[in-house]
C-alpha positions in Angstrom: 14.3 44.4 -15.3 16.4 43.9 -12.3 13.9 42.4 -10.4 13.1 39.9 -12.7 16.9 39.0 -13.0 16.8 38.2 -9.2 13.5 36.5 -9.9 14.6 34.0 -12.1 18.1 33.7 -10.7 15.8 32.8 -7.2 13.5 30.5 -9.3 17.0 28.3 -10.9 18.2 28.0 -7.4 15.6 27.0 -6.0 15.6 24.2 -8.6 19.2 23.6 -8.3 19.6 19.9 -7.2 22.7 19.8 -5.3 23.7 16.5 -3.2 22.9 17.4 -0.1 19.4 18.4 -1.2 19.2 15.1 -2.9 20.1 13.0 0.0 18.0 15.2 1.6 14.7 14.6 -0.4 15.8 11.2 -1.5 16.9 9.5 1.0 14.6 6.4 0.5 15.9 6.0 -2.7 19.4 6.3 -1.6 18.4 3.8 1.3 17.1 1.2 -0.9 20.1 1.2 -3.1 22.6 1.1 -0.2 20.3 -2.0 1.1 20.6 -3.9 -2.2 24.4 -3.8 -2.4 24.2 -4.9 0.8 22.2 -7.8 -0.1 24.0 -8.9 -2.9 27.5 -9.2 -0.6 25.5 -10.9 2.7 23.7 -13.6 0.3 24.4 -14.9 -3.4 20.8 -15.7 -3.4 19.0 -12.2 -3.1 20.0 -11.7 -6.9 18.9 -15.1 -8.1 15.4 -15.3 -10.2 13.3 -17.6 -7.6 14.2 -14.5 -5.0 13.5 -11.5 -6.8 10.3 -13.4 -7.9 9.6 -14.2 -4.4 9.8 -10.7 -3.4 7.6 -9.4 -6.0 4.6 -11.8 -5.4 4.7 -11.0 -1.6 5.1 -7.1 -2.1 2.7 -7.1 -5.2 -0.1 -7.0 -2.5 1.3 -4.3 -0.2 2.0 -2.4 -3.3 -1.6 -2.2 -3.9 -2.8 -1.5 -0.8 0.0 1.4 -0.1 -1.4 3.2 -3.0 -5.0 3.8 -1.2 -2.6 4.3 2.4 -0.7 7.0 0.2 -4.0 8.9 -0.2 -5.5 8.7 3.3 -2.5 10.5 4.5 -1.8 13.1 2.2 -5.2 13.8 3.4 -3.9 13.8 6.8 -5.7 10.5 7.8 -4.7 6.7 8.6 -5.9 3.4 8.3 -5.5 0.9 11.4 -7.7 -1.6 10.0 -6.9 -2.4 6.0 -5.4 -5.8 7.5 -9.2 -6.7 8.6 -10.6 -5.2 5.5 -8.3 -7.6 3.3 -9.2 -10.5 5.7 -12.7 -9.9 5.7 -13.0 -9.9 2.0 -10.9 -12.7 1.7 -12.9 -14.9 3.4 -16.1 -13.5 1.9 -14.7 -14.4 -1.2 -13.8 -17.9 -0.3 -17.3 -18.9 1.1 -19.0 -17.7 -2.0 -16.2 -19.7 -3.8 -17.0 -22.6 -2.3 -20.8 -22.2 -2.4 -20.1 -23.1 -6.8 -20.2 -19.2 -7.8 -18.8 -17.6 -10.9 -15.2 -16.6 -10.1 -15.9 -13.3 -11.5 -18.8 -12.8 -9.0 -16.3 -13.8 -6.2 -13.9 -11.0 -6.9 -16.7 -8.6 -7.2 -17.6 -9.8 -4.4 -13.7 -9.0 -2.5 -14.0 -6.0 -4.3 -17.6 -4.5 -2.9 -16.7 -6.1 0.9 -13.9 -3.9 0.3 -15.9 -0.8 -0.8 -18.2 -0.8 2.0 -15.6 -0.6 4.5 -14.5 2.3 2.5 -18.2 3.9 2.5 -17.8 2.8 6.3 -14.5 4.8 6.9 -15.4 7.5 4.5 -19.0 8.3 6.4 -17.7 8.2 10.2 -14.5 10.1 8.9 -15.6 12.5 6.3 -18.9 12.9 7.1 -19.3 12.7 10.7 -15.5 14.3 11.4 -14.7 11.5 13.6 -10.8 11.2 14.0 -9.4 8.5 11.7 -7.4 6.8 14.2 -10.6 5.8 16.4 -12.6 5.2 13.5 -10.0 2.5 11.9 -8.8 1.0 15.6 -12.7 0.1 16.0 -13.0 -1.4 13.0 -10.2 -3.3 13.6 -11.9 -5.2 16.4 -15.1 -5.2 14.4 -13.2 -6.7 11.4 -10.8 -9.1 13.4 -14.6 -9.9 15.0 -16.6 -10.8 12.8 -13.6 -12.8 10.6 -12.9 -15.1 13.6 -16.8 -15.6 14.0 -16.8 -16.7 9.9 -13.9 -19.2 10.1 -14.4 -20.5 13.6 -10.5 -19.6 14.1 -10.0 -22.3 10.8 -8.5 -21.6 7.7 -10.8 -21.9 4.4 -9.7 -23.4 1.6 -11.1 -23.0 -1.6 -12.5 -26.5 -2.8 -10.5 -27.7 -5.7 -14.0 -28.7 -7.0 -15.0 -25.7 -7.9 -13.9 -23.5 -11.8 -12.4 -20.5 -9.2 -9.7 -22.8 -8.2 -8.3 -23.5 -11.5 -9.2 -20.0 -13.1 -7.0 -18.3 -9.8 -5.1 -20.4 -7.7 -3.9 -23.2 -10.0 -2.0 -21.5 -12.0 -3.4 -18.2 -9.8 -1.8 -15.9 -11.6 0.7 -18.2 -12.9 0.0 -19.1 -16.1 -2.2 -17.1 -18.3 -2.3 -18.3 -22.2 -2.5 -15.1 -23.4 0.9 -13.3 -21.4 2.4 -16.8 -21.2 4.1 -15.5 -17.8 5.2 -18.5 -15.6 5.0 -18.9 -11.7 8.7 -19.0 -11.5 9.1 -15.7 -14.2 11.0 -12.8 -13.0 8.2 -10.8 -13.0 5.0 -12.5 -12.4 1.7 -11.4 -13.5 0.4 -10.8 -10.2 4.1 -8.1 -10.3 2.8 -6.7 -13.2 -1.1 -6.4 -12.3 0.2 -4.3 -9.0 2.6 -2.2 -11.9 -1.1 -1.5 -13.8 -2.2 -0.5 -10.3 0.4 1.8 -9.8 0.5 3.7 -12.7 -3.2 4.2 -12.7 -2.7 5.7 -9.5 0.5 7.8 -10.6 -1.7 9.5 -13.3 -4.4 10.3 -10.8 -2.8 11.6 -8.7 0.0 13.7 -10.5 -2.7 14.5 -13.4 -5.9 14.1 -12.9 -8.2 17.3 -10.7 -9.3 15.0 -8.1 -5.0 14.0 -7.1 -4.2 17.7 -6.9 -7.4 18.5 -4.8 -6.3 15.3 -2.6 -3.0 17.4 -2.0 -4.6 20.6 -1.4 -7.2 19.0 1.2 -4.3 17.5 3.2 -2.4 20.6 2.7 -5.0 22.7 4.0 -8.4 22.1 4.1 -9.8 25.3 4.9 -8.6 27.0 2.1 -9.7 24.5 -0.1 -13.7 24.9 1.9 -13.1 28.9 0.9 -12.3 28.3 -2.5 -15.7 27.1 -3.1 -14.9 23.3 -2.6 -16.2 20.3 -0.8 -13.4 18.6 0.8 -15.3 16.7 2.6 -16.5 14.4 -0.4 -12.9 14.4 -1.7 -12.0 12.6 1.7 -15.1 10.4 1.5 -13.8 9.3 -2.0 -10.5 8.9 -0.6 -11.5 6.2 1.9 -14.3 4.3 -0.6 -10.6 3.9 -3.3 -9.0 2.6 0.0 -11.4 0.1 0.7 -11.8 -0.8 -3.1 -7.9 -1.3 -3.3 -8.2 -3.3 0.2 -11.2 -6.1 -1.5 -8.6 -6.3 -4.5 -5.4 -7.1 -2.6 -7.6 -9.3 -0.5 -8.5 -11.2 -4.0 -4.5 -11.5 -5.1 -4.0 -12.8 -1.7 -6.5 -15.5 -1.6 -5.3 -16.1 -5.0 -1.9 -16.6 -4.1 -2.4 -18.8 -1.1 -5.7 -20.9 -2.2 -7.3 -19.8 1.0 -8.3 -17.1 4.0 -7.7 -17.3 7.1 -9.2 -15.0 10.0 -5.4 -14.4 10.8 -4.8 -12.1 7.8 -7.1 -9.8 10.0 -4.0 -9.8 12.7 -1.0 -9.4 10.1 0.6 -6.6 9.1 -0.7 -5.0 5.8 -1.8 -1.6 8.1 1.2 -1.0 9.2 3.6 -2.0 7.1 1.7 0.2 4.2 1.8 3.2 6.6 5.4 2.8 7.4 6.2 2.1 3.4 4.5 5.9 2.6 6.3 7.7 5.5 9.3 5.7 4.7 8.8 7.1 0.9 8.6 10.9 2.4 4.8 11.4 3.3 3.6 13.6 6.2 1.5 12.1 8.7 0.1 15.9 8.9 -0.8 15.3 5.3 0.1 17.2 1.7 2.9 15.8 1.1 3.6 12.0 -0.4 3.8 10.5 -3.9 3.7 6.9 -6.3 6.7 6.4 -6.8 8.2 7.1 -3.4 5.5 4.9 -2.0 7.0 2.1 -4.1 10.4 3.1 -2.9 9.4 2.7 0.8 7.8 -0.8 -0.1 10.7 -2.4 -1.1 12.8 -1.1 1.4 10.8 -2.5 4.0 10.9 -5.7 1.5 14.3 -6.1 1.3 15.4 -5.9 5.2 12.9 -8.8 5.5 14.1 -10.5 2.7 18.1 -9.8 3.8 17.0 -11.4 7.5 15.5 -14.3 6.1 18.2 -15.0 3.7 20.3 -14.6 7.0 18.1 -16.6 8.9 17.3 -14.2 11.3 14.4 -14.6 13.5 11.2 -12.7 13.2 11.3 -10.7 16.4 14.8 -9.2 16.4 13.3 -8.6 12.4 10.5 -6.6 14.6 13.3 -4.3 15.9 15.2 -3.8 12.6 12.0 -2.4 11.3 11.1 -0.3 13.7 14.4 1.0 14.0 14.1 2.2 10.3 10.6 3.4 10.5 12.4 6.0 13.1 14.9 6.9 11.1 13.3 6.8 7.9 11.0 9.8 10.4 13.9 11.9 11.6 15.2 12.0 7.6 11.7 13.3 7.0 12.0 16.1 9.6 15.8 17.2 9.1 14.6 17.7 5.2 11.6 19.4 6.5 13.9 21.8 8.6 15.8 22.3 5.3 13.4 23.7 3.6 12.3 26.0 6.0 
């Protein structure tokens, strides 16, 4: 009877929530709310409407793409070459835009670029046990490659001729009769299609088999072999989502701006997603990450761009600021680790 007192007494504790623990486990969260006070005394505009809209149309695609970077490294993987997967697809979908086709077929058509990367990633990774990081930095120059050979260096514009301009880029996810949500709404349709994203991804991976068997794989991977299991495949699906999630960004995108550009392939979606789930407490040794923590890191990589450019900083010394919270977003991550030891 004793021990069972102590047992449950150990169990409370180690559920007790205290601040330290919070700050601790948190810190994100307490970093992005520290950010937007300081925001909303640097710049009356941060709070306005047009801002916070602003902000949510340029994160909505990050936000997608973060949730397929969120599972390549719980499983203790990384991507170095989403920003040429979203590029690539991007201007796939804009040739076959402006060769007359269905706008339907053109996402499909983001979309499957997008998957074969991710069959790509997933074969050389998952079933040829190549390490991630070579994998990904060689497709980089493969994507970045064959983008620039496409465009000629130019940027495409989808012909105003053609039903796919009207059906996404004017009103591109504007206007839609049926959620009568405007360009200049607070939250903008292409805001609350990442949401949908999101939450899909939060059920799969808090309640669903295949997110707990992601965790266990990046967790470790042997016993998960032992048990019976073949973690292999569950990293090979891992990296065919990714790439799915990259073609669909890459559709928003092209959406949003009426055009692609082989440039996209230089920008950075890779690492800004990768810095958004450590920022949000992942592991780079894998097992440990989640949804809404993910979202968390987003906009606090967001809002420091958004706080400079209200300030008119310049981009470089925006560079540093990043970077800067990247490492310390990492040594938060590894005094809580400590902790919990």
């Amino acid at each position: 009877m004793a021990e069972n007192k102590n047992a449950a007494k150990e169990m409370i504790g180690g559920h007790k929530m205290t601040f330290k623990s919070f700050l601790l486990n948190y810190n994100a969260v307490v970093i992005l709310i520290a950010l937007v006070i300081v925001a909303c005394i640097i710049s009356p505009l941060f709070a306005t409407p047009q801002n916070i809209n602003t902000i949510l149309k340029q994160q909505s695609i990050y936000l997608v793409i973060s949730m397929g970077m969120l599972m390549v490294i719980i499983t203790a993987g990384i991507d170095l070459a989403a920003a040429g997967t979203v590029a690539l697809a991007s201007i796939i979908m804009v040739i076959a835009a402006n060769q007359g086709l269905n706008t339907f077929v053109c996402i499909l058509l983001a979309v499957a670029i997008g998957a074969v990367v991710g069959l790509f990633n997933g074969f050389f990774i998952a079933k040829m046990k190549m390490p991630a990081f070579i994998v990904t930095l060689a497709l980089t120059y493969i994507a970045q490659g064959i983008a620039f050979m496409l465009t000629n260096g130019n940027t495409l514009l989808i012909s105003k001729d053609y039903p796919i301009y009207q059906d996404l880029v004017n009103p591109g996810f504007a206007t839609i009769a049926f959620i009568n949500i405007g360009e200049d709404a607070l939250l903008p349709l292409m805001a609350i299609f990442a949401i949908a994203i999101i939450v899909i991804f939060f059920i799969i991976m808090k309640y669903t088999k295949f997110g707990r068997l992601v965790y266990a794989v990046g967790s470790n991977e042997t016993a998960v072999q032992m048990a019976g299991i073949n973690s292999r495949a569950v990293i090979f699906k891992v990296w065919l989502l990714h790439g799915i999630l990259c073609g669909i960004a890459a559709f928003m995108i092209t959406a949003r701006t009426g055009n692609a550009t082989a440039l996209t392939a230089s920008g950075d979606y890779a690492l800004s997603t990768v810095a958004a789930v450590v920022i949000g407490g992942a592991s780079l040794a894998g097992g440990e990450g989640s949804v809404p923590m993910t979202v968390v890191g987003v906009f606090v990589i967001a809002i420091i761009g958004n706080i400079m450019n209200l300030i008119g900083l310049a981009s470089y010394p925006q560079m540093i600021v990043k970077g800067a919270v990247i490492i310390f977003a990492v040594i938060l991550k590894s005094v809580s680790s400590k902790a919990h030891e």
